[in-house]
N, CA and C atoms as a LAMMPS dump frame, in Angstrom:
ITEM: TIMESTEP
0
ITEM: NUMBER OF ATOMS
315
ITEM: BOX BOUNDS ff ff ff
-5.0000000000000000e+02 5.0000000000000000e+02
-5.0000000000000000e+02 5.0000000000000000e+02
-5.0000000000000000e+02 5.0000000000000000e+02
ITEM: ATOMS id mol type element x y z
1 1 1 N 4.042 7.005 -8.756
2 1 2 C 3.566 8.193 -8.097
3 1 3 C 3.72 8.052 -6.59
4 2 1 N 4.578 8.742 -6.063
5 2 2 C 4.939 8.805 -4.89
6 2 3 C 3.301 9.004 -3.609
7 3 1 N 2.917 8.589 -2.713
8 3 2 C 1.532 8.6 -1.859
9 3 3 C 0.319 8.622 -2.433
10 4 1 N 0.642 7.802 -3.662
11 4 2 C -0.627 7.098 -4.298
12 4 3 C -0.9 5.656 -3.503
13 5 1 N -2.155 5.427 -3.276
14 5 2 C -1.658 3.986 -2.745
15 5 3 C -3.08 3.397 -3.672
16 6 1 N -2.709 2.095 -3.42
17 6 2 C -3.401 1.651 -5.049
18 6 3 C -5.232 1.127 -3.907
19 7 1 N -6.25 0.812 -4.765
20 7 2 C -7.368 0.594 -4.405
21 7 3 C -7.454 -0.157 -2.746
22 8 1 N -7.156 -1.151 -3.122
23 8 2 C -7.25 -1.754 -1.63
24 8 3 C -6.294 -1.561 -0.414
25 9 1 N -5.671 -0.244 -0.371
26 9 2 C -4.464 -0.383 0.527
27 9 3 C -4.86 0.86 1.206
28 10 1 N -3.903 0.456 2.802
29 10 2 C -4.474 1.344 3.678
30 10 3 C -3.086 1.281 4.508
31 11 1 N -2.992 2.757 4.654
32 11 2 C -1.721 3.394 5.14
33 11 3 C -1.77 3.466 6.828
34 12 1 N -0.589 2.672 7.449
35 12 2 C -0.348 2.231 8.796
36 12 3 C 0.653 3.214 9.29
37 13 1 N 0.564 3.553 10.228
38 13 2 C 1.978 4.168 11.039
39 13 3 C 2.416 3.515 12.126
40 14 1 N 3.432 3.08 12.54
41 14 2 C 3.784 2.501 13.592
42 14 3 C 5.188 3.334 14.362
43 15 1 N 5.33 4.283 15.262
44 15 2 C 5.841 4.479 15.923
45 15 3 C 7.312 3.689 16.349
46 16 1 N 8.723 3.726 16.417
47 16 2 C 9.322 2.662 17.085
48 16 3 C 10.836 3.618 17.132
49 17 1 N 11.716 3.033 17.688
50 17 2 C 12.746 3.715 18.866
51 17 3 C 13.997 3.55 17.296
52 18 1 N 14.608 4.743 17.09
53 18 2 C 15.466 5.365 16.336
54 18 3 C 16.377 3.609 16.105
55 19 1 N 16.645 3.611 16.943
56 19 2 C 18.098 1.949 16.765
57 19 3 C 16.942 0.999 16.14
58 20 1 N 16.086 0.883 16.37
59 20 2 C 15.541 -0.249 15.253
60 20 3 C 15.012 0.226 14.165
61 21 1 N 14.748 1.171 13.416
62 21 2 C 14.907 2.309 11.951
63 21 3 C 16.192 1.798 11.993
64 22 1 N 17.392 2.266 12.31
65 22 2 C 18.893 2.473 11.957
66 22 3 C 19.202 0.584 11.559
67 23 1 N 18.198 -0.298 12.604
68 23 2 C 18.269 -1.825 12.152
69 23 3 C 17.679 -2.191 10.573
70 24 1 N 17.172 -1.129 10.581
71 24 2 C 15.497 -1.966 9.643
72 24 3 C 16.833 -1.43 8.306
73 25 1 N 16.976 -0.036 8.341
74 25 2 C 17.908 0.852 6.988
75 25 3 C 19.015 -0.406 6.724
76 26 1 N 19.862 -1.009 7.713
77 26 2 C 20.898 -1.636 7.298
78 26 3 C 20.228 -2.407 6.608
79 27 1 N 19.256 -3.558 7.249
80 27 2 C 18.978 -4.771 6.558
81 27 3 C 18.426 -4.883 5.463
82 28 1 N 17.656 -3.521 5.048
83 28 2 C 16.921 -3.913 3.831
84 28 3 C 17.463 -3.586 2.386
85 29 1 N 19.112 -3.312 2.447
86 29 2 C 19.434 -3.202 1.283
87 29 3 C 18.704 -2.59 0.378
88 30 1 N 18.326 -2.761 -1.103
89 30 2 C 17.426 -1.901 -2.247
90 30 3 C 16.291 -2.207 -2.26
91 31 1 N 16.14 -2.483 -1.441
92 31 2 C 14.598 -2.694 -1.258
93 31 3 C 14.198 -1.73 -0.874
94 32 1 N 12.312 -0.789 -0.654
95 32 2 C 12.344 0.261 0.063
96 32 3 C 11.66 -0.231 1.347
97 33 1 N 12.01 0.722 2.173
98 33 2 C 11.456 0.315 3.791
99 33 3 C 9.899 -0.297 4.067
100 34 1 N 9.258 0.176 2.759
101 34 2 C 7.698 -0.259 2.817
102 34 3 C 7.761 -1.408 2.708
103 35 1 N 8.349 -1.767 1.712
104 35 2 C 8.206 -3.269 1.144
105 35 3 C 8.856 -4.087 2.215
106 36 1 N 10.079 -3.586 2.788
107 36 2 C 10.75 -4.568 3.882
108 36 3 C 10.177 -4.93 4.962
109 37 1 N 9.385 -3.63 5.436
110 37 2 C 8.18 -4.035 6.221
111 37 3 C 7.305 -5.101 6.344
112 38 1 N 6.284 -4.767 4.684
113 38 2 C 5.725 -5.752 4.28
114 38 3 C 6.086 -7.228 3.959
115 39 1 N 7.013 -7.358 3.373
116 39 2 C 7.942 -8.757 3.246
117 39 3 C 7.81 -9.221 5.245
118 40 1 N 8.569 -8.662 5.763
119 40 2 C 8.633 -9.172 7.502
120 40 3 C 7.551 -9.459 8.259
121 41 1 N 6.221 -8.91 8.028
122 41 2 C 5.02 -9.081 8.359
123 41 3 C 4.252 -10.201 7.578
124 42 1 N 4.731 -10.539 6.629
125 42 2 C 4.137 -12.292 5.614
126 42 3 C 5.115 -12.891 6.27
127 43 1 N 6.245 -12.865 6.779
128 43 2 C 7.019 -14.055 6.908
129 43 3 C 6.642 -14.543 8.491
130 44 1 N 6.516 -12.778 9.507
131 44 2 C 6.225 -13.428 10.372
132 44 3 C 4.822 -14.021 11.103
133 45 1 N 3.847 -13.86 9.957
134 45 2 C 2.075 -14.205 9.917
135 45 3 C 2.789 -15.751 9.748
136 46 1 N 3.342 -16.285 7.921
137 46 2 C 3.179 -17.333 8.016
138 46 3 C 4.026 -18.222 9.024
139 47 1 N 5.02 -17.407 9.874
140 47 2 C 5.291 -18.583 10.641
141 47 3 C 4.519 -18.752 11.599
142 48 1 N 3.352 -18.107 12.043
143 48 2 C 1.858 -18.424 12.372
144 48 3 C 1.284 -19.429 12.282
145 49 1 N 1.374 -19.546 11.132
146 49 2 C 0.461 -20.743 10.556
147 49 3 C -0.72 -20.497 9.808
148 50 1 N -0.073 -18.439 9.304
149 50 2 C -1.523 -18.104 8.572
150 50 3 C -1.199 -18.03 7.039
151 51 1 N -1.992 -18.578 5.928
152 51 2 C -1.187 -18.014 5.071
153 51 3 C -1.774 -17.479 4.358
154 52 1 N -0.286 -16.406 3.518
155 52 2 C -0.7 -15.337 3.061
156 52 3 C -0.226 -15.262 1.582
157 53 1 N -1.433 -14.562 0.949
158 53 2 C -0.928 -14.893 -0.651
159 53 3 C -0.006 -14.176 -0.645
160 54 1 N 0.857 -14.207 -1.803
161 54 2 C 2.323 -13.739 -2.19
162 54 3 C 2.03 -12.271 -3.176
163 55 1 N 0.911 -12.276 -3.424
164 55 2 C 0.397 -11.358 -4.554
165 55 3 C -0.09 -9.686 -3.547
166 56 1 N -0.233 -10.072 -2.467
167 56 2 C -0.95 -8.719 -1.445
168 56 3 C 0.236 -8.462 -0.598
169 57 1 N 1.626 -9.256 -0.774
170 57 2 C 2.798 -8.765 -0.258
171 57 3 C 3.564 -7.3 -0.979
172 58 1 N 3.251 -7.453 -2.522
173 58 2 C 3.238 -6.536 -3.202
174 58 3 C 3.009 -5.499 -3.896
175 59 1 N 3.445 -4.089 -3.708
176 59 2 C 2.141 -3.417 -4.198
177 59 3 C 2.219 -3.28 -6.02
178 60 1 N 0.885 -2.787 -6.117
179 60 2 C 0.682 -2.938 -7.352
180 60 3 C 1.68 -1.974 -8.422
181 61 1 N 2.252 -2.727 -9.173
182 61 2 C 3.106 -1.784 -10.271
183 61 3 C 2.474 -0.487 -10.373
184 62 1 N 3.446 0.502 -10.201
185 62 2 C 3.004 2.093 -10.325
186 62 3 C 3.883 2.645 -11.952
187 63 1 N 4.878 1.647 -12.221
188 63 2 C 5.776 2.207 -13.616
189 63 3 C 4.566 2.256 -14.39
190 64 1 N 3.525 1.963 -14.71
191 64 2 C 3.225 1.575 -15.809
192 64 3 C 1.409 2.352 -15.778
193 65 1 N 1.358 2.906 -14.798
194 65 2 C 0.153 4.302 -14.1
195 65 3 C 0.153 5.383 -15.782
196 66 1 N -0.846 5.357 -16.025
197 66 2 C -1.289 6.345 -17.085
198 66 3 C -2.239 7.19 -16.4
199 67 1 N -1.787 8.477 -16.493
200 67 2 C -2.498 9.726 -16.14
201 67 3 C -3.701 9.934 -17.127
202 68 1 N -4.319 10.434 -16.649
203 68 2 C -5.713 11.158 -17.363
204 68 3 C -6.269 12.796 -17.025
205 69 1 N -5.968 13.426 -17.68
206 69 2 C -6.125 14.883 -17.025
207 69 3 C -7.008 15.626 -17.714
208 70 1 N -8.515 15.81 -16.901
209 70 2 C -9.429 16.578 -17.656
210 70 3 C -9.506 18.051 -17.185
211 71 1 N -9.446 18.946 -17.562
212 71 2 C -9.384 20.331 -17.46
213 71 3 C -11.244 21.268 -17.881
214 72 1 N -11.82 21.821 -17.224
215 72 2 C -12.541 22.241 -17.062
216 72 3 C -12.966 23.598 -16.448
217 73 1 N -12.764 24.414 -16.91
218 73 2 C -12.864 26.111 -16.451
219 73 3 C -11.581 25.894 -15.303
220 74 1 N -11.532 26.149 -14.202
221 74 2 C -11.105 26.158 -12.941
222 74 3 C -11.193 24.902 -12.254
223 75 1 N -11.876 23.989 -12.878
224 75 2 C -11.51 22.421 -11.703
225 75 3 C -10.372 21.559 -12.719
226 76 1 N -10.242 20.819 -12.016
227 76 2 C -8.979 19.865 -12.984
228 76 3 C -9.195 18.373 -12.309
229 77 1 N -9.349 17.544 -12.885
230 77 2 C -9.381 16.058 -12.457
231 77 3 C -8.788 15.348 -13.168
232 78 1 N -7.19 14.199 -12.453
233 78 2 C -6.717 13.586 -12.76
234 78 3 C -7.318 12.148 -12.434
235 79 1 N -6.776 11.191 -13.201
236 79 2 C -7.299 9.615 -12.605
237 79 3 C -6.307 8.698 -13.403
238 80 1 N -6.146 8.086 -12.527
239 80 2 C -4.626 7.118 -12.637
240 80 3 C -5.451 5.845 -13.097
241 81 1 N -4.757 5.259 -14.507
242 81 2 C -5.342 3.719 -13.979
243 81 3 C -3.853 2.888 -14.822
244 82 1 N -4.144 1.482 -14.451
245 82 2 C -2.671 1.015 -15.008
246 82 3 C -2.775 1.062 -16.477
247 83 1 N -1.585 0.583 -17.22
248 83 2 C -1.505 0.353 -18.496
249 83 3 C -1.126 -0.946 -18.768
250 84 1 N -2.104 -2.053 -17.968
251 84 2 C -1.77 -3.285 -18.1
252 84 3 C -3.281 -3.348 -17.578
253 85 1 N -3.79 -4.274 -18.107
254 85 2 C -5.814 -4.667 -17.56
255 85 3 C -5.301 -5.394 -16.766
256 86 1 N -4.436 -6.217 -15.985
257 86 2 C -3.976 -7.281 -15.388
258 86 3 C -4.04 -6.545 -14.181
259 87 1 N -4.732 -7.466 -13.394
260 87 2 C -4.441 -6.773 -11.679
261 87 3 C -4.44 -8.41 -10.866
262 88 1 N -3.208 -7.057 -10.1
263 88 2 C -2.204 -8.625 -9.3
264 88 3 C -3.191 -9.022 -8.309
265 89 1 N -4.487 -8.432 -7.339
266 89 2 C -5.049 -8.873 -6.539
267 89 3 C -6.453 -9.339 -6.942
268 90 1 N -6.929 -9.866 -7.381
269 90 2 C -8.237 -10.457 -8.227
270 90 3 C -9.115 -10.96 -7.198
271 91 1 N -8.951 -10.944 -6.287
272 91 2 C -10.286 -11.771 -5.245
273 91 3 C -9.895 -11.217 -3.765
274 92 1 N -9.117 -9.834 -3.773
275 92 2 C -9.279 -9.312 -2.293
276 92 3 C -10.686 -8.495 -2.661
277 93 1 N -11.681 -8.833 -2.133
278 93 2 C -12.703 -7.944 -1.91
279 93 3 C -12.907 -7.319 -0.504
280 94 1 N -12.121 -6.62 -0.332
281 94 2 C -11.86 -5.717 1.485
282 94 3 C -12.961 -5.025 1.835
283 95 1 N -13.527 -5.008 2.618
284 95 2 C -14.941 -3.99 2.754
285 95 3 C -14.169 -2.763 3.214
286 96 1 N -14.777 -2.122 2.604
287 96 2 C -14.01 -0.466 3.391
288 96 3 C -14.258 -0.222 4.856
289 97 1 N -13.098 0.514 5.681
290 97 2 C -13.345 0.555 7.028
291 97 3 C -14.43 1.433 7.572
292 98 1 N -15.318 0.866 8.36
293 98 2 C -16.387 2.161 8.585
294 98 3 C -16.048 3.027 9.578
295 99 1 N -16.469 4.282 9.825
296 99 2 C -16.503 5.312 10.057
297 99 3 C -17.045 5.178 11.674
298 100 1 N -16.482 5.493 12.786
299 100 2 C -17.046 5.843 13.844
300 100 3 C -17.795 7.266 14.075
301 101 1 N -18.73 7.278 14.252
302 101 2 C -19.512 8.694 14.555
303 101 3 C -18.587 9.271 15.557
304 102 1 N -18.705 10.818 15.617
305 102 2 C -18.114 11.671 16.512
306 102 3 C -19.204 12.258 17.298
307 103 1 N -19.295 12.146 18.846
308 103 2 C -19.863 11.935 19.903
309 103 3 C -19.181 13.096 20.673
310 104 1 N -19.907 13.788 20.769
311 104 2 C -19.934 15.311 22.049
312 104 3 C -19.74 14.752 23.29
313 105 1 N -18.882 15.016 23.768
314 105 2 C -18.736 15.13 25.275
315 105 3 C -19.21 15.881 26.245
């Protein structure tokens, strides 16, 4: 499912100058740009010296997403869950990001 993003993931934008897109498209072959991203950002943490599991480099299988669609007069609620009990991240417990209050000027 295309801008599903799975439980613990949180969507980044980064801004950057057309010739390094046109760099990033050559190099990453079949891979998609997310993942090439992600792959370049573990390689260049662990040459840090931080390391990073191999399992949160990847996102979670979406082939295998079973829909659930309950229908109810006029509301409709779908809910995705996998069709495998297996989940690749087992001990990221991320606290959700909190919320800054909005403050009148």
């Amino acid at each position: 499912m295309p801008n599903v993003r799975g439980e613990n993931q949180t969507l980044i934008t980064c801004p950057m100058e057309a010739e390094l897109l046109q760099e990033i498209e050559g190099a990453r072959g079949h891979s998609s740009r997310s993942q090439f991203i992600r792959e370049a950002i573990a390689e260049k943490l662990r040459g840090m010296g931080y390391k990073v599991r191999e399992d949160i480099v990847f996102p979670p299988d979406r082939a295998g997403n079973v829909a659930k669609i309950v229908g109810n007069k006029n509301t409709l609620n779908q809910t995705f869950t996998p069709a495998s009990s297996a989940r690749l991240s087992k001990h990221a417990n991320y606290p959700k990001p909190k919320r800054k209050k909005k403050t009148d000027k």
